[in-house]
C-alpha angles and dihedrals in degrees: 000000000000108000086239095049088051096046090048090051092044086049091052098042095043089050089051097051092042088050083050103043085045087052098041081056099051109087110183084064114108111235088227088064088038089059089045097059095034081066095043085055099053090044090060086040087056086044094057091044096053091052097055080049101056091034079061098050095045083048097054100242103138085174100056082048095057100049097045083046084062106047073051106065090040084052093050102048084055101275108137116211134252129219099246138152103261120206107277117203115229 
């Protein structure tokens, strides 16, 4: 994966689990609203994903695509993703 692509997808993680962790502290808030905006956050977190997605494919960078193809199918079947460092190319 392409440096630009990894530190997209750690920025965005790292947005979605701190907008999580914030609303898990705040306790006035009802659980039916938390629930709301936890999935609002992990719509615009799909969003973002899908972006990086398509910017690799109009680049050309099948192996960026394929990588980001696949935090997103974890990230689909209901497996959240982690900050990590991805494999970078040279």
């Amino acid at each position: 994966m392409q440096p630009a692509y990894a530190t997209l997808i750690n920025e965005l993680v790292q947005e979605y689990h701190t907008k999580r962790a914030n609303l898990r502290a705040a306790t006035a808030t009802p659980p039916e609203l938390q629930q709301q905006l936890d999935d609002d956050y992990a719509y615009w977190l799909s969003i973002g994903l899908e972006d990086a997605l398509e910017d690799a494919y109009a680049a050309g960078d099948i192996d960026s695509a394929r990588q980001i193809d696949g935090i997103i199918r974890q990230f689909y079947t209901g497996h959240l993703p982690e900050q990590q460092v991805w494999q970078v190319a040279a």
